[in-house]
N, C-alpha and C positions, 0 to 999 in steps of 0.2 A: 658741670654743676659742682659747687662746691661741697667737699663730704668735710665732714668734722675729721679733725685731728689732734689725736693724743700728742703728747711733747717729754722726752723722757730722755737725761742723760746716755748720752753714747758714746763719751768720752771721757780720759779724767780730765780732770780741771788742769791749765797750764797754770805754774806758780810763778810768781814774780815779787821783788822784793818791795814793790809799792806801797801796797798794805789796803789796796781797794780789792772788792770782791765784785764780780761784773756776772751775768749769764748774758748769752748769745743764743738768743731764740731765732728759729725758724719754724714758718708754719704751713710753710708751703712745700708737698713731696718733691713735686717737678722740680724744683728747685735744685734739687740733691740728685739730679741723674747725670752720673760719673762725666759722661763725655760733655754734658755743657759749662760753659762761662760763669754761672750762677756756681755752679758747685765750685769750682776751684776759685772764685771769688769767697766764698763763705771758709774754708778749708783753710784759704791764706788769713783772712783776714782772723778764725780763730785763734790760728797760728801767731800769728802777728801781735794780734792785741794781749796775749798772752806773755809776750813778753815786758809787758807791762804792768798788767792787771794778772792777779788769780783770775782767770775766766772758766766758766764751766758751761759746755756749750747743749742748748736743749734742742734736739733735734726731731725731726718726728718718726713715729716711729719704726714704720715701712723703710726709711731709708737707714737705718743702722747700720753698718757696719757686719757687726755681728750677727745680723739675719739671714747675710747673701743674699737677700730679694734687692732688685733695682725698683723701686717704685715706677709707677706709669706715669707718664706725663699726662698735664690738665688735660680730661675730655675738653675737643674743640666740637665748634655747630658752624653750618653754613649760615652764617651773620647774614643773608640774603631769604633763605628760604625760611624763617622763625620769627615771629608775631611779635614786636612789643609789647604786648601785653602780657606774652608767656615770658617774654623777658623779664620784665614787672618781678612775675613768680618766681623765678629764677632770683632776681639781689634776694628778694624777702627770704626765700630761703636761704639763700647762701649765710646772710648775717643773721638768722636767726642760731644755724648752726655753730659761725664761725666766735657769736657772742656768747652763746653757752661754754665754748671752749674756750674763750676767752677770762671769760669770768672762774671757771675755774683753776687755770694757768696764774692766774693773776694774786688767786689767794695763795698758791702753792709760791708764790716766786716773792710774794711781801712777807709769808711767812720762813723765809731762806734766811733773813739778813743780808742780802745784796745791795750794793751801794748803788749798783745801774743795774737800766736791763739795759740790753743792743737788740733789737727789735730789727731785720730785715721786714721792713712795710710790704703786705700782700693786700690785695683787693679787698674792699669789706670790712678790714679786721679792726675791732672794734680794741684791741687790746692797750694802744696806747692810752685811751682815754679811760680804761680801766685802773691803769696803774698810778695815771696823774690822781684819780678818786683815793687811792689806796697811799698817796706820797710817794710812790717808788719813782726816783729820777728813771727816766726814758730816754734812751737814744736811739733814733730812726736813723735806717740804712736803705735810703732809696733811689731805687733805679730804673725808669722809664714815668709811664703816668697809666698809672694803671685804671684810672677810667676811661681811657681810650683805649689801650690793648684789649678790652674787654670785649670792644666792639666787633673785633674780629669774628668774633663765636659768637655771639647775638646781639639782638638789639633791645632796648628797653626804655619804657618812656621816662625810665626813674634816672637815666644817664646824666642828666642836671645837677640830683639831689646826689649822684655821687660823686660828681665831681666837686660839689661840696663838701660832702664828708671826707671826701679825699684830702683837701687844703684844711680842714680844722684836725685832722688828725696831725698833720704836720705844725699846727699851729699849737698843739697841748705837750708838743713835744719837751722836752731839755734841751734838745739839742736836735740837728738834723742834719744828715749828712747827704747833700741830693750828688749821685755818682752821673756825673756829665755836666752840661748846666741846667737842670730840670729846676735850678733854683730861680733862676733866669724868669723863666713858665711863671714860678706861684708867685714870686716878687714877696715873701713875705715881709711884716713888717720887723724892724728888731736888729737883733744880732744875733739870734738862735738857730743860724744855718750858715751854711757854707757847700760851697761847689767844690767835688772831689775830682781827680782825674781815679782811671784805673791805676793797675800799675805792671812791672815786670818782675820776675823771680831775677834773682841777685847772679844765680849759676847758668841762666839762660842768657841772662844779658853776657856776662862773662865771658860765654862760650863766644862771641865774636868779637873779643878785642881784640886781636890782631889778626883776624878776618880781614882776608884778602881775595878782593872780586874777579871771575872768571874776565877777560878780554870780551870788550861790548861792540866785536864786530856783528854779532844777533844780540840784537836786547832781549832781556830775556823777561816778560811783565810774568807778574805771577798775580793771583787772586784766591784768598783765602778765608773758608768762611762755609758750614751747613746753609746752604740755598736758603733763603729765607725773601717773602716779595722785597722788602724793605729795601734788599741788598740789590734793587734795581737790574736783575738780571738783561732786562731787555736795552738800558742802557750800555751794557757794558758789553750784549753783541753788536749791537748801532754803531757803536765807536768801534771796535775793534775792524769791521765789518769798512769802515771808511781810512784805515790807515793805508798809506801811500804803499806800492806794491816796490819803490824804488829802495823802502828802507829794511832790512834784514830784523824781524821783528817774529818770537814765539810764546806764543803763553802758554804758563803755567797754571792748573785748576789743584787747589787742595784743599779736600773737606768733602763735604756727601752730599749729593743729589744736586750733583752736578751734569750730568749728560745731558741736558737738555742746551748748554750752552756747547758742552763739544761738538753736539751736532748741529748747531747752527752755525759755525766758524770751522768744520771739515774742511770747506773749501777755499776758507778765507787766508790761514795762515797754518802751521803747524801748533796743533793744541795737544798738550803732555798731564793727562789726568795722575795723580796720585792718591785720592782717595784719602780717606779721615788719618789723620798724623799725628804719635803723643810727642812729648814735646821733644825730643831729641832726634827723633826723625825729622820733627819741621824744622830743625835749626840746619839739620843738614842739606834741605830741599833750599831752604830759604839761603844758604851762604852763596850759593848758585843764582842767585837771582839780581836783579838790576833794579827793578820799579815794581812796586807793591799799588794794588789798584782798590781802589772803593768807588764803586759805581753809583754808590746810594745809601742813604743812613739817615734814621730819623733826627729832627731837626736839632735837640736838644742831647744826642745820646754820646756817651764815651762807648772809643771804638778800640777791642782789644788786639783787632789785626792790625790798626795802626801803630800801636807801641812794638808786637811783634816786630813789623816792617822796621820800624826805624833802629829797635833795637840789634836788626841785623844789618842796619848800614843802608839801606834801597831808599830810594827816593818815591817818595808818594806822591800819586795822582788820586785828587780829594774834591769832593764834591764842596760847592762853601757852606755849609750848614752854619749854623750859629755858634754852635758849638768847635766846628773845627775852623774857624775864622777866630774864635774870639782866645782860645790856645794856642792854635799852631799860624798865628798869620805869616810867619817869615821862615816856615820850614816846612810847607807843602806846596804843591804844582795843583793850583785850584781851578775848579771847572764849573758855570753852572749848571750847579743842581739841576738834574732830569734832561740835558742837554748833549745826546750822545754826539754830535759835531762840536760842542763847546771840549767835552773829554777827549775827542780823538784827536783836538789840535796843540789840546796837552801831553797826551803823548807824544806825539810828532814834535813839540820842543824840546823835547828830553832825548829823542832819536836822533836828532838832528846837532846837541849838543852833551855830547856826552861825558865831559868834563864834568858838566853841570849836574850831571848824576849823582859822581864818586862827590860834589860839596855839599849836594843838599843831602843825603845816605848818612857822611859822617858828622853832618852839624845834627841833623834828628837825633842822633847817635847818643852825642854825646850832651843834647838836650835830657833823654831820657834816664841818660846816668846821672845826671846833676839833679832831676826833682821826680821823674817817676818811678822807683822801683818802690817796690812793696814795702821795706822795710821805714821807706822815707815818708810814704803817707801815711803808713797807721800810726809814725813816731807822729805827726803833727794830729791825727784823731786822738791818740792819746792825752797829751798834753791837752787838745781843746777838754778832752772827757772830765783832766781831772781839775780843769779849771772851773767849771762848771760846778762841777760837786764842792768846790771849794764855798762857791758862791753862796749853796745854797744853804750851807751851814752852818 
């Protein structure tokens, strides 16, 4: 259920010599729990756009920093066992909550002087169309569709009407930044959006330039990623479960709640669990590895163990989602989606050529140093940012 949250500087502002003044709202805690994606997406990209803009970032307030508290991740429901109609009660409250706080975020942040806000888009939240009421240019920062994710934890017959609200919030935007191609999804009308990839940190990618790969008489697959359904667990023991017993083949698990695939594959192969990795432990698990695996990924989402992987050299085996056909067509080993005999024939290409490993490892490579590190995409959000502002002047 969604609780109300407060929004209150927790940093100082980064300074840049631009001359624009930005805040970088979040309003979601979960968001900000250390070990996930989300957090170090917000973290970088504060960072980042900082070197651009004065940005002062409003965060909420369980997750500061200076509190030591880890906030809780969203209460989830069994989306199975819960009434549509309690669903119902559920949006109405969440947006009555999340508009009360929104409405008061909205006077505090028109009454600043800010040129933008940068709004990461959360379920419900009614705050862009506050700030278009109030003139304050908006920039949305969005990443998945959150009237589907929603579904996971319950159901509601109001699912419709928010998946409307969902497309006119992006639609009263300034601008929109949809991360993957979720712009793909809305199609909206215009030129007030754009498809982002993720990106890499500049010292991680670094760390494997002249990364040299173990001898591939055992390939060695790795898969990395907190267990999540999405991440099609059951395809990636189907495949693994059907590789040829003639080719010298071990995989690697790295991330959390993962045993339930070690012990399905005990008998299959040699399986080397290493458990959740910050990021200089995974660069050294990862220099060791051959083929980085994605078993499954929603259809429209940027994947950051993909850039991981390529940015260590390894050759991907990639499900075609829409998103990873319509980026990477000429630098991944593609399978179809939910087809574990389609993936295990893809890795048996890669086992069986292994050459073809060490070209596709350094073309991804050296794909992701030419257009995705961090530094390269928020230069190009910036510039859209301040083009925009320009416009409206």
């Amino acid at each position: 259920m969604a609780t109300e949250t407060q929004v209150v500087p927790d940093m100082p502002a980064k300074m840049s010599g631009c001359g624009l003044k930005g805040a970088y709202v979040v309003t979601e805690p979960g968001c900000l729990m250390p070990t996930s994606g989300a957090h170090n997406h917000i973290m970088t990209g504060i960072s980042e756009l900082g070197r651009h803009f004065e940005i002062q970032p409003l965060l909420p307030v369980a997750s500061a920093p200076s509190s030591g508290k880890v906030p809780a991740c969203s209460q989830s429901y069994d989306a199975s066992s819960t009434s549509p109609c309690a669903g119902v009660l559920r949006d109405l409250k969440r947006l009555a909550v999340q508009a009360r706080s929104a409405w008061k975020l909205t006077r505090r942040l028109s009454g600043a002087n800010y040129d933008f806000v940068y709004v990461r888009s959360n379920f419900l939240d009614p705050l862009p169309f506050f700030l278009r009421l109030r003139g304050v240019p908006c920039v949305i920062e969005s990443n998945g569709l959150q009237y589907e994710g929603i579904k996971k934890h319950y159901r509601s017959h109001l699912s419709p009407l928010n998946r409307l609200l969902e497309r006119l919030t992006y639609s009263v935007a300034t601008h929109v930044f949809f991360v993957g191609s979720y712009g793909d999804y809305w199609k909206l009308p215009g030129d007030r959006w754009i498809n982002v990839e993720n990106g890499v940190e500049g010292d991680f990618l670094n760390s494997f330039a002249t990364a040299r790969r173990p001898p591939v008489s055992t390939l060695r697959l790795c898969f990395v990623g907190s267990l999540m359904q999405h991440h099609r667990p059951d395809v990636l023991i189907e495949a693994v479960k059907r590789l040829s017993q003639s080719h010298q083949v071990e995989l690697h698990l790295v991330g959390a709640r993962q045993d339930s695939i070690a012990n399905s594959l005990a008998n299959a192969l040699p399986v080397i669990m290493h458990g959740f990795l910050e990021r200089e432990p995974l660069a050294a698990v990862l220099r060791e590895m051959h083929v980085g695996l994605i078993a499954g990924a929603p259809e429209y989402a940027s994947l950051m163990k993909l850039l991981d992987y390529g940015a260590a050299r390894m050759a991907v085996v990639a499900p075609n989602t829409h998103h990873l056909t319509s980026w990477f067509p000429d630098d991944l080993v593609f399978f179809n989606s939910g087809d574990p005999a389609s993936m295990a024939d893809a890795i048996l290409s890669l086992a069986e050529d292994r050459e073809r490993v060490a070209k596709l490892g350094n073309q991804l490579h050296d794909r992701i140093r030419q257009e995705f590190t961090w530094e390269k995409i928020f230069a190009k959000k910036a510039e859209i940012i301040q083009q925009r502002i320009q416009e409206m002047r």
